[in-house]
N, C-alpha and C positions, 0 to 999 in steps of 0.2 A: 278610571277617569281617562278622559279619549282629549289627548292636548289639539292645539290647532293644529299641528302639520300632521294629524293624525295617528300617531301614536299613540298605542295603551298602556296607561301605568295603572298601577295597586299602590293603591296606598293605605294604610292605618291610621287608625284614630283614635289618638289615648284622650278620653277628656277627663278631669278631676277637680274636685272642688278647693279655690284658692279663698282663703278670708283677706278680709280688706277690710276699711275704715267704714264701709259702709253696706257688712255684712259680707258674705260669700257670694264668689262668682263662679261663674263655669269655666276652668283652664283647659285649649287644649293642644295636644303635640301629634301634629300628622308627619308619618315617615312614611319614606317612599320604599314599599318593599315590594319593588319590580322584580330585582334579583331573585328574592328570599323564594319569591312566587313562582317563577319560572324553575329554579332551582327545585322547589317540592314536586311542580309537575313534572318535573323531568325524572325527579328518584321515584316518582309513582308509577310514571310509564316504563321507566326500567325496572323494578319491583313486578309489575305485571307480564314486561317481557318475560321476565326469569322464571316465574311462575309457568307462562306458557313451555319454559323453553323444556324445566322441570316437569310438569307432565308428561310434553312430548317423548322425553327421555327415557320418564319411568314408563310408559307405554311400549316405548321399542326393548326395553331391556324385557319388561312382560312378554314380549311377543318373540326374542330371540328364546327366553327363558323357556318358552313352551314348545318352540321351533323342534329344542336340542331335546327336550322331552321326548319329543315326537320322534327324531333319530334315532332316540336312545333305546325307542321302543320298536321302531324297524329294525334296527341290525339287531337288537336280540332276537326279534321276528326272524330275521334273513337267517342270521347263525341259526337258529333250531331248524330252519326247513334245510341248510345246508347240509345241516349235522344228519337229518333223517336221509335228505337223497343221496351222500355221498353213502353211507350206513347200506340202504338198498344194494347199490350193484357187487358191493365190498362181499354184503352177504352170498349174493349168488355165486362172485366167484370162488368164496371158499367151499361152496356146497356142492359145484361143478367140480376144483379139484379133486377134492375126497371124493367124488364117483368117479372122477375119470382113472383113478387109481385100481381101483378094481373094476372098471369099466369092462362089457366083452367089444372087442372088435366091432361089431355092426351099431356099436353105440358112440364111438370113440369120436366121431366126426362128427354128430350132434352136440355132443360136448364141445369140444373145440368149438363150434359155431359160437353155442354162448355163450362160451367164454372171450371168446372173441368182440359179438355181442355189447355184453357188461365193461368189459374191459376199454372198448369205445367211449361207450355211455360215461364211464367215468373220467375219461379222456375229457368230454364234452364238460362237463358239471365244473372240472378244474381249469378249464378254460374259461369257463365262464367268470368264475368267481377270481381268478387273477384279471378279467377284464373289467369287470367292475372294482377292482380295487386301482386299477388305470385310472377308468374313468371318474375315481372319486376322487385320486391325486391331481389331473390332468394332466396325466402321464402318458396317453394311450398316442403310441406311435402308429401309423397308418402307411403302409407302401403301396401307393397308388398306381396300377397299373392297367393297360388297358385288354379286357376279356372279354370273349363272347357268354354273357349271362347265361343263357341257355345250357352253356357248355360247363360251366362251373353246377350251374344247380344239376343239370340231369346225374352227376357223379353219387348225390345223396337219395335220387328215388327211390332206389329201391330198400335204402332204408327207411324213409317214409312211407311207402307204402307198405311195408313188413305191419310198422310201428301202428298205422290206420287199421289197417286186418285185423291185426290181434285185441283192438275196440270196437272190431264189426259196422267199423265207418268206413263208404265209399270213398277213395280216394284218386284225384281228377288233376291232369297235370295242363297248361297250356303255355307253354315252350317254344314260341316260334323262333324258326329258323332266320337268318338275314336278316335280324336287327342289326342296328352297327353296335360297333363296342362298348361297352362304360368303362371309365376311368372307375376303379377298386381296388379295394384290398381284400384278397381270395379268403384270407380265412377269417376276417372280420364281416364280411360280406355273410360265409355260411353259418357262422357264429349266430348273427341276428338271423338268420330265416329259419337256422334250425329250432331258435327259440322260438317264433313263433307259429314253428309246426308243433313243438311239444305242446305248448299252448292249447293250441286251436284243438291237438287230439288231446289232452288231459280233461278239457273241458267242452267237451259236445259229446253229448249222451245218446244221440243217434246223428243220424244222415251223413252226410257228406263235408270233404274238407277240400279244398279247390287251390293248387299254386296255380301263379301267372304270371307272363312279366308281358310288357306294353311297351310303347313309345309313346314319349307326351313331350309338349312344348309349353316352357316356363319362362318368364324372365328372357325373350327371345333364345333359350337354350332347349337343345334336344336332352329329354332325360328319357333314360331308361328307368320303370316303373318294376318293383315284385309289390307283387299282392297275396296274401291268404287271408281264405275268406272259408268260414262255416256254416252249422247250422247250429250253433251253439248260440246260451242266452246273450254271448254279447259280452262284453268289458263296460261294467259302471263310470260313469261319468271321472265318481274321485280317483278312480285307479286310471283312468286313460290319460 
């Protein structure tokens, strides 16, 4: 019922049968249950909130629940390829010992080499995996410094080019001179490029592997660009 100054009420209506002197009448008792009514829609709308609120919830706990799934099954992933690459150069070096032991002279420094070699390689792999466990705490300290790019990378060619040869992939350096400096950090810098030479050479099954570095303007700022680039199938989408 809509009164004059336009307000909406509810109201009820009991009717029931009254007897009288002249048979039964119809009695009846109208309440006003404006409150009772507003009061029900409101524990309905809150009743549906919570139901929303409860889905949304058990959805996110589904979606963390699978999240940690998914972790769970990467670092056992990560620890087994860990466990195999470190396993690799460990191997070498003990097979190099035990020949350089009886090694003859005209061999001695072959040895040494690889062993020298492996013993990098595993330098690098433990580097690695104490930087990723940095960057999983958000722990990874950075000493920003300013270097001539070119001059930091050219110090690893010739281990990359060693590492290219022995997969019978061309290997192509473009290193110019007179860039100005970047701001870095030297051994986080070669940390990420050497990973993505291993890369580039683990997975390209012929041709060629290409470093580079560039000058580009971003965000009104000069940056210093590294690039490797292959001839390999490329990095899937979900992995990039």
């Amino acid at each position: 019922l809509q009164t004059a100054s336009g307000e909406v009420k509810a109201l009820m209506q009991n009717a029931f049968p009254i007897q009288t002197a002249h048979g039964y009448r119809m009695g009846v008792i109208i309440h006003d249950v404006t409150e009772r009514r507003r009061m029900e829609d409101a524990l309905r709308e809150l009743n549906a909130t919570l139901e929303q609120r409860v889905a949304d919830r058990t959805a996110e706990l589904q979606a963390a629940n699978e999240h940690l799934k998914e972790l769970d099954r990467l670092r056992d992933e990560f620890m087994s390829r860990v466990s195999h690459e470190l396993r690799t150069p460990l191997t070498s070096i003990k097979i190099y010992l035990e020949l350089l032991e009886n090694a003859k002279p005209e061999k001695r420094d072959k040895y040494l080499k690889t062993l020298t070699r492996e013993a990098d390689r595993l330098h690098v792999l433990i580097e690695d995996v104490l930087t990723l466990t940095q960057l999983s705490r958000d722990t990874l300290d950075m000493e920003l410094v300013e270097f001539d790019v070119d001059l930091v990378l050219s110090a690893r060619l010739p281990r990359w080019e060693e590492m290219a040869q022995r997969r019978s992939l061309a290997f192509f350096a473009h290193l110019p001179a007179g860039l100005p400096r970047a701001q870095l950090d030297k051994l986080f810098t070669l940390q990420v490029v050497t990973q993505l030479m291993n890369n580039a050479i683990s997975y390209t099954p012929a041709g060629s592997i290409t470093l580079s570095i560039g000058l580009c303007v971003e965000a009104a700022q000069r940056w210093i660009t590294v690039g490797v680039t292959d001839t390999g199938p490329g990095i899937t989408p979900e992995d990039l």
